[in-house]
C-alpha positions in Angstrom: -136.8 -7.9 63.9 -133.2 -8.5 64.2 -130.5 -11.3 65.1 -129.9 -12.7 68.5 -126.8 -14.2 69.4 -126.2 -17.4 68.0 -127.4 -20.0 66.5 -129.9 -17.9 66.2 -133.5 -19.5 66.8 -135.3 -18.7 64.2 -138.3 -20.5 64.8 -138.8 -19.0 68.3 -138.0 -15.4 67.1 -141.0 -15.8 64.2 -143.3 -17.1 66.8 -142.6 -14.1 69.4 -143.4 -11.8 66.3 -146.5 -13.3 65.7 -147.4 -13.4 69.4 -146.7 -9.4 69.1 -149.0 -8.9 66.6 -151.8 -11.4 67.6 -152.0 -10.8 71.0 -154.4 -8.1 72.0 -153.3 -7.4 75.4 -150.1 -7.0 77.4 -146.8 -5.0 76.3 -144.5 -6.3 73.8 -142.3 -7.8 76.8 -145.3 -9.9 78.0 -146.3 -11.1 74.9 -142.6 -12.1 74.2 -142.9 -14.0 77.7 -145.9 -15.7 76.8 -144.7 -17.7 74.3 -142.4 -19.4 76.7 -145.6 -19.8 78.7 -147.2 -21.5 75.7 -144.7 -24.0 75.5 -144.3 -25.0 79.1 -147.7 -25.9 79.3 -147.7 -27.8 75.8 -144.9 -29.3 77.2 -146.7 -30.7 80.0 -149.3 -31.7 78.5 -147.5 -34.2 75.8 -145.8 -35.3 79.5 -149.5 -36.6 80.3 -150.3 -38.2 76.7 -147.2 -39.9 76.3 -147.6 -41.4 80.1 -151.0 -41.7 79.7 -150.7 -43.7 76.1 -148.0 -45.8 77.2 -149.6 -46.7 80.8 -153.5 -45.7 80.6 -153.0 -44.5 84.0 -154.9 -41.0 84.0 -153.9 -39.9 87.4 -150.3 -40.7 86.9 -150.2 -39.0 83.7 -151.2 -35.5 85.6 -149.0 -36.2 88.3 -146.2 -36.3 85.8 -147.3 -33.0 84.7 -147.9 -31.1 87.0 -144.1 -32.6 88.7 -143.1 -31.3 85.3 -144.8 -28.3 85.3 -143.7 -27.0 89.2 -139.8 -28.3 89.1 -138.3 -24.7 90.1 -135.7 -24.7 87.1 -138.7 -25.6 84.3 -141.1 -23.1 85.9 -138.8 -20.0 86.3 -138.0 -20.6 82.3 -141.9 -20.4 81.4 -142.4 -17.4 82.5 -139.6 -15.0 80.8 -138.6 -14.9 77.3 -136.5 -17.5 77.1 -135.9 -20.4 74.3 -135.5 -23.5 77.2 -139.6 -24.7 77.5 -139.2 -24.8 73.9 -136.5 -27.2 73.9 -138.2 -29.6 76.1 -141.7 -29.5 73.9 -139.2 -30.6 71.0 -137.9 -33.4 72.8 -140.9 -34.2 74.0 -143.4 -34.0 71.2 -141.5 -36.8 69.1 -141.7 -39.3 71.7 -145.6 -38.9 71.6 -145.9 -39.2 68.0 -143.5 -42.1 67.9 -146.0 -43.9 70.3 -149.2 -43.0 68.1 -147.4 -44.4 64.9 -146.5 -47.5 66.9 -150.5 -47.5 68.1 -151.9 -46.9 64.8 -148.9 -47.4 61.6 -150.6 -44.3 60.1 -148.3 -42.8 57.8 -149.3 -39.0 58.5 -147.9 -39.6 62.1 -144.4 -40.4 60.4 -144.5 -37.4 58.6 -146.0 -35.6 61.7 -142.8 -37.0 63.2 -140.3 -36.0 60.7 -141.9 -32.5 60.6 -141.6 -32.1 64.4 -138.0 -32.6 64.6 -137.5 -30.5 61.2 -139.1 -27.7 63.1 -137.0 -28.6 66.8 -133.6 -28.1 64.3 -135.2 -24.3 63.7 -135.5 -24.0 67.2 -132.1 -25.0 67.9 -129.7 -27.6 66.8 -129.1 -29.4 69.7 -132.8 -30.9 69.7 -131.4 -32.6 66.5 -129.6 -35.2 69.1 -132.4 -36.9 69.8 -133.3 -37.7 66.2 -130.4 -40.9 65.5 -132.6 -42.5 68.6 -135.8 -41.6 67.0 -134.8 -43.4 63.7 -133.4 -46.4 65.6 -136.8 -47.0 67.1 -138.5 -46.5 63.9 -136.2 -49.6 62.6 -137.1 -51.4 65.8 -140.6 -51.4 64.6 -142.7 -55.0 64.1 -141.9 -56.1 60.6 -145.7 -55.1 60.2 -145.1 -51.7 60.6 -142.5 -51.0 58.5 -142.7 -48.5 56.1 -141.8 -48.7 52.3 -138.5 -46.1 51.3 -141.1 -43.8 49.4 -142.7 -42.8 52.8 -139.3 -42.3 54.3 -138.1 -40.1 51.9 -141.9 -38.0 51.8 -140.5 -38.0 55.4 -137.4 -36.4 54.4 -139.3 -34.1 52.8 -141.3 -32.8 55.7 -138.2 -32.8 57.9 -136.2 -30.7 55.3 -139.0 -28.5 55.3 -138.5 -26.0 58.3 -135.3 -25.7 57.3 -136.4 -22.9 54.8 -137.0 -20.4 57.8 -132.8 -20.3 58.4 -133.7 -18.0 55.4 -134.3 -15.2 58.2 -130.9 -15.1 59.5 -129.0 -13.6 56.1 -132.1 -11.5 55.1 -131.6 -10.2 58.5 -128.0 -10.3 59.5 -127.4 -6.0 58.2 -130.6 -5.1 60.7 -128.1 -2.8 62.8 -127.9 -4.9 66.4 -125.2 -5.2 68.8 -125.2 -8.8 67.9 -123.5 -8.3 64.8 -120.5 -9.8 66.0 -119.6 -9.7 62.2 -119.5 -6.2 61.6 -117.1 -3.4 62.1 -114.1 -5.1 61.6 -114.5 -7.7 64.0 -112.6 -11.4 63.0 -116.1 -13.3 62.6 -117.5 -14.1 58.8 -120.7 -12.6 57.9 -123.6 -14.7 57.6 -125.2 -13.0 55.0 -122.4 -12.7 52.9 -120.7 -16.6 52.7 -121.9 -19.9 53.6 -118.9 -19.8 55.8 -120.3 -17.4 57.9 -123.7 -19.0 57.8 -122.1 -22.1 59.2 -120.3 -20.3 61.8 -123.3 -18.9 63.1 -126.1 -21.4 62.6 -123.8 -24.0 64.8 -122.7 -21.3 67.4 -119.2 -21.7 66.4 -118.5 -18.7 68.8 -119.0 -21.2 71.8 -116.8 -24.1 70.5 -114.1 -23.6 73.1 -116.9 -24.3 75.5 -118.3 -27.3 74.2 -116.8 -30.7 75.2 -114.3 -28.5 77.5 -115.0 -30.4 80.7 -111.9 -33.1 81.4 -113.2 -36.1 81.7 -112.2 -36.5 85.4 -114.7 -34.1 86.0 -117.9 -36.0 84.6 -118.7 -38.2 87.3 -118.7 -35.3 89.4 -121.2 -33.9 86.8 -123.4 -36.5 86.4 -124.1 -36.8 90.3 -125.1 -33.1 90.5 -127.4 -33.7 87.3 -128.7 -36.3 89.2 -129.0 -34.9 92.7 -130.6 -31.3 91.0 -133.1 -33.9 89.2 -134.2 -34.9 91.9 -134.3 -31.8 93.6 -136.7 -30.7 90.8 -139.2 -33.7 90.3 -138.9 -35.5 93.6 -140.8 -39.0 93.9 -140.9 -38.9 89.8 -137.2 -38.8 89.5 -136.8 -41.3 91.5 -138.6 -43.9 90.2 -137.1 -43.7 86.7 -135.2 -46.9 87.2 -138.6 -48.2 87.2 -140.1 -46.3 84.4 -137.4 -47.8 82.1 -137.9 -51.6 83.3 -141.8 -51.1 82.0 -140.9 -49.4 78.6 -139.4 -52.8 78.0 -142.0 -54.6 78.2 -144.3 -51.8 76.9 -142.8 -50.3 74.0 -139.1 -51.5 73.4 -139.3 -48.8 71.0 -139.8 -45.6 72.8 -137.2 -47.6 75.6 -134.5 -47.0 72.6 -135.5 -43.3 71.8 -135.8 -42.7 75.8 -131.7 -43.9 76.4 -131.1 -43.0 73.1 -132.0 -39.1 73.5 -130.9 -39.4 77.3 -127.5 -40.4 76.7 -127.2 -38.1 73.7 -128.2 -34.9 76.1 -126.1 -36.2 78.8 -122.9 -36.9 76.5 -123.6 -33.8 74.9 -124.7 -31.5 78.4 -122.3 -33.1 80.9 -119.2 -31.5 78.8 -120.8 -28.4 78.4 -118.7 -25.5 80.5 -121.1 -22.5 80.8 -122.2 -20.8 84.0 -126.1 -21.5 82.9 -125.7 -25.2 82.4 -128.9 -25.8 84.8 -130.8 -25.0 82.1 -129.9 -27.1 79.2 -130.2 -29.9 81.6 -134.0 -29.1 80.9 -134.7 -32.0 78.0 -132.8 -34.4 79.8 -135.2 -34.3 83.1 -138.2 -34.1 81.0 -137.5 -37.5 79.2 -136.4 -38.9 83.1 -140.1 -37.1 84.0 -142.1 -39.2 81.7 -140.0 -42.2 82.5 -140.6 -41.9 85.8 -144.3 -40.9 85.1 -144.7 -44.6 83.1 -142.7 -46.1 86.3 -145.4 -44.5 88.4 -148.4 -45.8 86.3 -147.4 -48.9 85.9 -147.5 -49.6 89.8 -150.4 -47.5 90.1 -152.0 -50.2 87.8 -150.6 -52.8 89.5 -152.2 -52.1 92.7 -155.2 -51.0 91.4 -155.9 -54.3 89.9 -154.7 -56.1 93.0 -156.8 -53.8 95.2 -159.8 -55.2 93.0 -159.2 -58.7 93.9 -158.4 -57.9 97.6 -159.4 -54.4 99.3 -156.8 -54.7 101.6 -154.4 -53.8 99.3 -156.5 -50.7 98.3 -154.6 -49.5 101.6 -151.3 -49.1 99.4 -152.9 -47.4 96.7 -154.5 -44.7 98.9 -150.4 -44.4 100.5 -149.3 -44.2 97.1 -151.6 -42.0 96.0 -151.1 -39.6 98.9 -147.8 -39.6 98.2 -148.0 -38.8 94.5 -150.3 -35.8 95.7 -148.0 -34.6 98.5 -144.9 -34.6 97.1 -146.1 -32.4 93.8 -147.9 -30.0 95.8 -144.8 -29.2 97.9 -142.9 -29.0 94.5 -145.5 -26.2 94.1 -145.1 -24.6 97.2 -141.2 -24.0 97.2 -140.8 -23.0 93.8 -143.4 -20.8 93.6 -141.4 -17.9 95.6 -138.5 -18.6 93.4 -140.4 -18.6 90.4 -143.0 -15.9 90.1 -142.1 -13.2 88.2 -145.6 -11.2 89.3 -144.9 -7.7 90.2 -141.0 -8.2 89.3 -140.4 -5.1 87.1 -136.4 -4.9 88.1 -135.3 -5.2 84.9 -137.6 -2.7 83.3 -136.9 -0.5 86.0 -133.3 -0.9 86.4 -132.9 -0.4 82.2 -135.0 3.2 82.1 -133.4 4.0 85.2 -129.7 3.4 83.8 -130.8 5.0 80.4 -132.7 8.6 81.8 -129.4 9.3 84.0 -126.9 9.0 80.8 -125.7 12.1 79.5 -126.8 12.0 75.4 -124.5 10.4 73.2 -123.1 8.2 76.3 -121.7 4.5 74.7 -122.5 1.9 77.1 -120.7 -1.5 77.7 -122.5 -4.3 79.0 -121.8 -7.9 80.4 -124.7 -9.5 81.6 -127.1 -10.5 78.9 -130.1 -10.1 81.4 -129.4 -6.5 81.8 -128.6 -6.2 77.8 -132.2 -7.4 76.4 -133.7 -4.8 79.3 -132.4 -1.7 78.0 -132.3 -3.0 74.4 -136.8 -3.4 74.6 -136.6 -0.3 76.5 -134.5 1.5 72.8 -136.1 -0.4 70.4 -139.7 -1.4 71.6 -140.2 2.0 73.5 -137.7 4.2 71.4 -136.7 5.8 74.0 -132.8 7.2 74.1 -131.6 6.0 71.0 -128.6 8.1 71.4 -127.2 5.5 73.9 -124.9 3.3 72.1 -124.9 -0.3 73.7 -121.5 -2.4 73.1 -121.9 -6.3 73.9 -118.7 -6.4 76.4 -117.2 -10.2 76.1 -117.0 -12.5 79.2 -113.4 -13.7 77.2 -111.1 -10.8 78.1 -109.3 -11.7 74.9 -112.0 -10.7 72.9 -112.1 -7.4 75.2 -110.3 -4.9 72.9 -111.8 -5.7 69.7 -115.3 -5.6 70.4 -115.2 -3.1 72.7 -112.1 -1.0 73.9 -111.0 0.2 70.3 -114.8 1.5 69.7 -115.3 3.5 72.9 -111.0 4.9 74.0 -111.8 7.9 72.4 -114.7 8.8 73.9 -113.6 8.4 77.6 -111.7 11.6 78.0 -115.3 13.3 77.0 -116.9 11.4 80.0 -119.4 9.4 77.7 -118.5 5.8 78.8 -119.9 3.8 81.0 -119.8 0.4 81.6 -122.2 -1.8 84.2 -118.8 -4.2 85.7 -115.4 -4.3 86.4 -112.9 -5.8 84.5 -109.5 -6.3 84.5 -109.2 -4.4 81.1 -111.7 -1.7 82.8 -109.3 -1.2 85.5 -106.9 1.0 83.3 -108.8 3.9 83.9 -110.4 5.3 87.0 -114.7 4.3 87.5 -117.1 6.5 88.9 -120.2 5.2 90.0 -123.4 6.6 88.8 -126.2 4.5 90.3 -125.8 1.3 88.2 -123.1 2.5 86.3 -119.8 3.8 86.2 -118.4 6.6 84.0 -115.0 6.0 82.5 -112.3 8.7 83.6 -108.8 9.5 83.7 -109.3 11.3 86.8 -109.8 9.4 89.9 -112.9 9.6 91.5 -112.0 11.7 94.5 -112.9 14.8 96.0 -111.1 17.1 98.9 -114.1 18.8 100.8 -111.9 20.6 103.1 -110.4 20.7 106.6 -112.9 18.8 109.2 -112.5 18.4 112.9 -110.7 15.0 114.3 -114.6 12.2 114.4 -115.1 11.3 117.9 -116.8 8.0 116.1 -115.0 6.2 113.1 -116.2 2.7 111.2 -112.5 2.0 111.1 -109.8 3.5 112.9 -106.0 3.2 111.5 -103.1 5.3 112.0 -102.9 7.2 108.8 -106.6 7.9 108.1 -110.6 6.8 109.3 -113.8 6.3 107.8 -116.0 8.7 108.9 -119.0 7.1 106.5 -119.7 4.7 103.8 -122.6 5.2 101.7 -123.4 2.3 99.5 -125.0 3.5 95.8 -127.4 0.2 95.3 -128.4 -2.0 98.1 -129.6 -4.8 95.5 -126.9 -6.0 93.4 -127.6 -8.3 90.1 -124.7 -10.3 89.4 -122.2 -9.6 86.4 -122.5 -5.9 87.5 -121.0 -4.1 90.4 -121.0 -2.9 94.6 -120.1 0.6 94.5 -119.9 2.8 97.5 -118.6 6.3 98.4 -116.5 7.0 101.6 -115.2 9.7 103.4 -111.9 9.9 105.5 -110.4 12.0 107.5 -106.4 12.4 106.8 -104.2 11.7 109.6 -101.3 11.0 108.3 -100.3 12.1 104.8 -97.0 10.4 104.4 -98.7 7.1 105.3 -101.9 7.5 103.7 -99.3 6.9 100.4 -98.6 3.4 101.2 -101.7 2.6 102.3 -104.0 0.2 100.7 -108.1 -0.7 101.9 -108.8 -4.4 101.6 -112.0 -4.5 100.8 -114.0 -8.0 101.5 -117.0 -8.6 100.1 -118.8 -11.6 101.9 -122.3 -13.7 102.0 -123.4 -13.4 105.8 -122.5 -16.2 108.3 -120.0 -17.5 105.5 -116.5 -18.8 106.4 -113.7 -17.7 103.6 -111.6 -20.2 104.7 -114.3 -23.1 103.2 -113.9 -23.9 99.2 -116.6 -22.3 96.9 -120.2 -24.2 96.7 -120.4 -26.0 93.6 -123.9 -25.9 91.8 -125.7 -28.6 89.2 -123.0 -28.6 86.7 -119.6 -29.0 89.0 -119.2 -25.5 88.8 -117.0 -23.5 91.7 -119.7 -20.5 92.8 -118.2 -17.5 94.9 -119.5 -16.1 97.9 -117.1 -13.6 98.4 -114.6 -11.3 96.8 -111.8 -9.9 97.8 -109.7 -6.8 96.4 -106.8 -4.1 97.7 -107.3 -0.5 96.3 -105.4 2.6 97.2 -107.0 4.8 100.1 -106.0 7.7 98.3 -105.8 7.5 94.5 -102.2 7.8 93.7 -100.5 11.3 92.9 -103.2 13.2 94.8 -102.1 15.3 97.8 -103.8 16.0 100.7 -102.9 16.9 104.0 -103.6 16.4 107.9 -107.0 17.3 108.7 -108.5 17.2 105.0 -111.7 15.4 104.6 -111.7 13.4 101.4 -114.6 11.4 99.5 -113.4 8.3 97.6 -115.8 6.1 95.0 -115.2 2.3 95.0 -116.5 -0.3 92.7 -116.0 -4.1 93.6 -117.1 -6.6 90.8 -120.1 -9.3 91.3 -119.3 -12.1 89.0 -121.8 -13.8 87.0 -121.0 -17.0 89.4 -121.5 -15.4 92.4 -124.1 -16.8 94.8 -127.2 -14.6 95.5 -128.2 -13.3 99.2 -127.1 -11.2 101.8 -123.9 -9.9 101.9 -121.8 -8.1 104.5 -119.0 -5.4 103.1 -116.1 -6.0 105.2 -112.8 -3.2 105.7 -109.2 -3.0 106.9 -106.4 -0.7 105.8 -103.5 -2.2 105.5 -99.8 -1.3 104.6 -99.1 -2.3 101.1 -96.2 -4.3 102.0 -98.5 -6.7 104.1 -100.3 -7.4 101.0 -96.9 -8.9 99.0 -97.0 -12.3 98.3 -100.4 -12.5 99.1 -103.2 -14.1 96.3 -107.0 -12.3 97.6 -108.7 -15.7 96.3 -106.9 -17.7 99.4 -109.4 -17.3 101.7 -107.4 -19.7 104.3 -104.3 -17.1 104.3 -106.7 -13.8 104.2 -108.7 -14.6 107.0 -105.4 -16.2 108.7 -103.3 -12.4 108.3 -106.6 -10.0 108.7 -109.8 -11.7 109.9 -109.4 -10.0 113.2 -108.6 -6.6 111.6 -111.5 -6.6 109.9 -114.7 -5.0 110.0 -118.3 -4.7 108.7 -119.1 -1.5 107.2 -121.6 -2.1 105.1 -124.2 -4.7 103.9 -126.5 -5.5 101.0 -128.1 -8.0 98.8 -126.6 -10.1 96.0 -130.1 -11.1 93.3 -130.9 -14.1 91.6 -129.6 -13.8 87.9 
């Protein structure tokens, strides 16, 4: 066992060890998954209890589960190894044993309670948010159920606890792991040497520049996506949290006060949060709106229940309701079940053994995407299986470029052992050539002369210095943060203007306009759906002549934010002095100077991160 990036999650990394040892059946990827399995449907069910304890309505209680349980964004994290399902049965699982201490004033529910957000703080510090809410309600209590200051601090106790398993991270911070951002000579403090460097990991220090970055201009604009995506995800349940909170006040003004009080503390938190993946910390935040909306939709179950009892015409509304309830969570089903299911999806696996078997030995490998990075890491350390390959954690801050990467591998590149999965600015200083789903490092651009070839009768594109005879695309299936790479072959007209020639390569989701602004998704944030860049037909200082047939490798980046489906690879050449003056992210002025010089050459298919 090792570290993973910070802050570390120690709790879930002791439970996916003991799932690898308990669990009979399944590899060591599976059994790593399952644990987010585990906690999705734990989380669901304490979604039932607490709407079933607060409302007695049974039926609504399932409905709020199983809403819960199909929202697309909730289900695609309980079914990979992932730390989010575990983060909503934290914030969940206090609310119900506030509720059963306010039912019953037993005292081992208090420490039950203070135990249960010790042991959310070992799963990650942010579940500790919810706990200044939690201790408000507690105060809120009837003067009957207060509790004398020796239970709260036997409380303290149980809630200092947990803490003891942040033990794991300095016993095993010198376990050799390309998260070992420490090591090396890299600027960050140890964590196993100084509390410093304890600190700095524990509370993800590392991500600081991201947290509470959004301007506050921007947070209305948040909020109504968090909202809209909400209620993309739980439908009719979402929608009647208004009402779910009117009935917690006359229910149980005390879980109405950990309810806004953990809401508010999420959203405060969440809405300023400026990372690609926000969707997913949104998770807690539409699981407390879930059972609010699930006590919303029990109390006027109830309500017309007990009216239909008195006057059967009003069963009529019930059955409507009802049918509703049913409809609406079953279609939640059926749409996110495509998205969601994993069944049968090996990519990773495959795409990790096949990146690792065509790596010549002693190859150093820089990554981006984090997806791609755990693949090939199970595939080393689970399977042991090309240990050779060196893997370097590239950063998505280009400032942190040289240090944790360039300085490591430069000396290795003239010996053709490094390889990288993206393209980067810093990247760009040497030439790339494409291997599959890499490309190797090289001073030498990735060109060959064939020979002389007779004039094509047929060309994809047709300019006066050179045409493309073919273009042969190396993946068809692109996952983001990686790369399109492609191979082409032209035959030379014109050598002197081949020189000054450049290709504009567009890059371009199908049926898409450039001209339009980039789609926004659930936290404000501006998504691509095309890319644009200008590289040199022929490499420069490479001669050829008239009549030479010449292959040329490409690589075009797929950012991280890019939107996934199918894409159309769009070519013009172009004389470099057309290009002056020009910025390739105006789509308006692009398509304005070369829409109608341009031409499909290729297509292919961007994947879901």
């Amino acid at each position: 066992m090792a570290l993973v990036h910070p802050s570390g999650y120690p709790l879930h990394l002791l439970l996916s060890k003991l799932l690898t040892i308990i669990v009979p059946f399944g590899d060591i990827s599976f059994r790593v998954n399952l644990l987010s399995a585990l906690f999705g449907a734990a989380s669901c069910t304490l979604a039932y209890c607490i709407v079933t304890d607060l409302t007695g309505a049974y039926f609504a209680g399932f409905i709020t589960a199983m809403s819960l349980g199909f929202s697309y964004v909730f289900w695609s994290q309980a079914v990979i190894a992932e730390v989010y399902t575990g983060s909503v049965f934290f914030t969940l699982l206090p609310v119900l044993l506030l509720i059963k201490l306010q039912k019953t004033g037993d005292k081992r529910y208090l420490y039950g309670l203070w135990s249960a957000i010790g042991l959310s703080v070992c799963h990650h510090l942010s579940t500790l948010m919810s706990a200044p809410a939690i201790l408000i309600a507690l105060l809120a209590f009837p003067r009957r159920l207060r509790f004398k200051w020796v239970d709260l601090l036997i409380a303290s106790v149980f809630f200092l606890l947990p803490s003891v398993q942040y033990a794991y991270i300095p016993l095993r911070a010198k376990r050799a792991t390309i998260h070992r951002y420490w090591h090396d000579g890299y600027r960050f403090p140890d964590p196993a040497k100084s509390f410093e460097g304890f600190k700095f990991y524990v509370t993800g220090q590392m991500y600081r520049t991201k947290m509470m970055s959004i301007p506050m201009r921007r947070l209305p604009e948040r909020f109504f996506y968090w909202v809209k995506v909400g209620m993309a995800q739980l439908w009719l349940i979402f929608s009647l949290v208004p009402a779910g909170f009117v009935a917690l006040a006359f229910i149980s003004p005390s879980v109405l006060i950990a309810s806004i009080g953990g809401l508010l503390a999420q959203l405060l938190f969440y809405l300023g949060y400026d990372v690609p993946d926000i969707v997913y910390f949104y998770l807690p935040s539409w699981a407390i709106c879930a059972y609010v909306g699930g006590v919303g939709a029990g109390c006027i179950w109830e309500t017309v229940r007990q009216l239909g009892a008195r006057n059967k015409s009003v069963n009529i509304l019930l059955l409507v309701f009802t049918a509703i309830l049913i409809s609406t969570t079953l279609s939640q089903a059926v749409i996110a079940y495509p998205l969601a299911s994993m069944r049968g999806n090996t990519l990773a696996k495959d795409m990790a053994e096949d990146i690792l078997a065509n790596l010549p030995k002693g190859s150093k490998l820089l990554i981006m995407s984090d997806d791609l990075l755990f693949a090939i890491w199970v595939v080393q350390r689970v399977e042991n299986k090309r240990m050779d390959v060196e893997l370097f954690s590239y950063p998505n801050d280009e400032r942190w470029a040289d240090e944790m990467a360039w300085k490591h591998v430069r000396k290795f590149i003239g010996k053709g052992l490094v390889y990288v999965t993206f393209v980067s600015p810093s990247s760009r200083k040497w030439f790339l050539h494409p291997r599959g789903w890499v490309a190797m490092l090289s001073e030498k651009p990735p060109l060959r002369v064939l020979g002389k070839g007779s004039p094509p009768l047929n060309a994809l594109i047709d300019a006066p210095c050179a045409r493309l005879i073919e273009l042969k695309l190396h993946r068809e299936r692109i996952h983001p943060e990686m790369f399109v790479a492609f191979t082409c072959h032209w035959y030379v007209l014109d050598p002197s203007q081949v020189k000054e020639a450049r290709v504009l390569w567009l890059l371009r989701m199908k049926d898409t306009d450039i001209a339009y602004p980039p789609v926004k998704d659930a936290g404000g944030n501006k998504r691509p759906f095309w890319v644009a860049e200008a590289h040199e037909l022929i490499p420069h200082n490479v001669l050829v002549s008239v009549g030479d047939v010449v292959t040329v490798d490409y690589c075009l980046p797929a950012e991280i934010d890019i939107l996934p489906g199918k894409y159309e690879l769009l070519a013009a050449v172009v004389h470099k002095q057309e290009l002056e003056g020009l910025k390739l992210s105006d789509g308006k002025e692009l398509k304005k100077r070369f829409w109608s010089r341009l031409k499909v050459v290729g297509e292919c298919e961007i994947l879901i991160r």
